[in-house]
C-alpha positions as CSV (number, residue, x, y, z in Angstrom):
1,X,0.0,0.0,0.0
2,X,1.3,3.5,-0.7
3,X,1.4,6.7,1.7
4,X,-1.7,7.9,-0.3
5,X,-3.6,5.4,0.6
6,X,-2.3,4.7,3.9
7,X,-2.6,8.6,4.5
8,X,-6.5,8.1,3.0
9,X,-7.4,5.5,5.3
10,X,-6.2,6.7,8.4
11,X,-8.3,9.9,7.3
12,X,-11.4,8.1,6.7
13,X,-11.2,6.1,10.1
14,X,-10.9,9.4,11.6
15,X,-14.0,10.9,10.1
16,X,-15.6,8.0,11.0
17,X,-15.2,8.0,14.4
18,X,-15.7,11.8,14.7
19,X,-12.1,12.6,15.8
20,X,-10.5,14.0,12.5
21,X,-8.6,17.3,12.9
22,X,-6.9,19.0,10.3
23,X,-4.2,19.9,12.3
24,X,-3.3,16.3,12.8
25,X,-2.4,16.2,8.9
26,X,1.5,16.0,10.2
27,X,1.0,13.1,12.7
28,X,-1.1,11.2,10.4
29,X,1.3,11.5,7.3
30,X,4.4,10.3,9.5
31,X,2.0,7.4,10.4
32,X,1.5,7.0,6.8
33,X,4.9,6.5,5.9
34,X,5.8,4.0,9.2
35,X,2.9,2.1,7.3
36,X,4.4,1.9,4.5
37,X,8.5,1.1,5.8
38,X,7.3,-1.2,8.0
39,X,5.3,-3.0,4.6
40,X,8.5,-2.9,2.8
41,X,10.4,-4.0,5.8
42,X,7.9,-6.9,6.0
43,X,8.6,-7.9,2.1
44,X,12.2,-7.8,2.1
45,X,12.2,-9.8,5.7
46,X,10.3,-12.5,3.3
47,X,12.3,-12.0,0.9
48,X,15.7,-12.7,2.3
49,X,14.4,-16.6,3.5
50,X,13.3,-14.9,6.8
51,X,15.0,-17.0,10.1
52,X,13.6,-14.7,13.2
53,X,16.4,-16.0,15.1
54,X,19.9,-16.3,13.9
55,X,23.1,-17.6,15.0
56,X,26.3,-15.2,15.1
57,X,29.5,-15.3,16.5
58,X,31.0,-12.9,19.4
59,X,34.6,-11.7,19.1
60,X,35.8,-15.0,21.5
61,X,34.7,-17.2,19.0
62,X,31.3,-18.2,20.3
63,X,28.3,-19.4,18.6
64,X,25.1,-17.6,20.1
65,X,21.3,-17.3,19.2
66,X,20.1,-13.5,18.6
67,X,16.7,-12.3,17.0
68,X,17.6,-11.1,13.5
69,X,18.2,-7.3,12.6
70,X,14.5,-7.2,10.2
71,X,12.6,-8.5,12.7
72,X,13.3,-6.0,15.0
73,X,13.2,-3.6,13.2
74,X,9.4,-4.8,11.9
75,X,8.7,-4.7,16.1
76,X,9.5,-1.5,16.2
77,X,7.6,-0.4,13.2
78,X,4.9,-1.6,14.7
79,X,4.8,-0.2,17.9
80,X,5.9,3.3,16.6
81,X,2.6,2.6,14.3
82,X,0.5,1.1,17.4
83,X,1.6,4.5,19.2
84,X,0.8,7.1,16.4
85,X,-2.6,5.6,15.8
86,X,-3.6,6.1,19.3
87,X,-3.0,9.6,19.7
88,X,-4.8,9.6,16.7
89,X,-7.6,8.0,18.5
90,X,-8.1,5.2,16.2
91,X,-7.5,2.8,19.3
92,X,-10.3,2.1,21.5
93,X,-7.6,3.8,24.7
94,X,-6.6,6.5,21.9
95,X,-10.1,7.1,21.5
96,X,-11.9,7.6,24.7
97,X,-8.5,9.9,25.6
98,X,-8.8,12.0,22.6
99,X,-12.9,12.3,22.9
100,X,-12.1,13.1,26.2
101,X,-9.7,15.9,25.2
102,X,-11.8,17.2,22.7
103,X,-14.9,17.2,25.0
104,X,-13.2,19.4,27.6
105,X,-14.5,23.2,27.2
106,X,-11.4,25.6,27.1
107,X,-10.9,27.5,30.1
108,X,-12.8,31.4,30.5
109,X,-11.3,34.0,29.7
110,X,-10.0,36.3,32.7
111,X,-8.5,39.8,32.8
112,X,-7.7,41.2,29.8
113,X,-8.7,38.3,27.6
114,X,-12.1,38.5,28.8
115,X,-12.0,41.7,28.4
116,X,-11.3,42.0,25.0
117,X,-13.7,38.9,24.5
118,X,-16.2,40.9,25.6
119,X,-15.3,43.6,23.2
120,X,-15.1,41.2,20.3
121,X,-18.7,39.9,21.1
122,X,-17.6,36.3,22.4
């Protein structure tokens, strides 16, 4: 999937669930394109006859078992994705905390500022 349609869908969950904001344009393209690396990250780990765990060899000469380099860094695409997408309130958590947020009723006005609300007719 490209960033245009990762970028697309991510908008159109948003509207679905009420919580789209044009000022998260920024978050929700960088989540687009962790989409999309982590896709490609996910085809060439396929690609490359995928072991998760590997053998390697320390500096003493010893054999030892480590998790290969593409699938952490697949983990972490994911959770950098898990994270972005609930800020953006597309998980249920994300979404009660950002419904939440955007429920609460700024703050009055006092001193000046509500005095030159007053003036303004707000």
């Amino acid at each position: 999937m490209s960033v245009k349609r990762n970028r697309e869908k991510l908008i159109a969950a948003m509207q679905t669930l009420g919580v789209y904001r044009q000022e998260f344009a920024e978050a929700i393209e960088l989540t687009a394109k962790l989409m999309e690396d982590c896709a490609k990250a996910e085809k060439q780990t396929k690609a490359k006859d995928y072991q998760p765990i590997v053998t390697k060899v320390n500096k003493t000469g010893q054999e030892y078992q480590a998790k290969n380099v593409w699938t952490t860094m697949v983990e972490q695409y994911r959770k950098d994705i898990i994270a972005n997408l609930a800020q953006l309130g597309l998980t249920p958590a994300g979404l009660k905390k950002l419904n939440d947020e955007l429920s609460k009723k700024p703050p009055k006005p006092s001193g000046i500022a509500a005095h030159v609300a007053h003036l303004n007719g707000k």
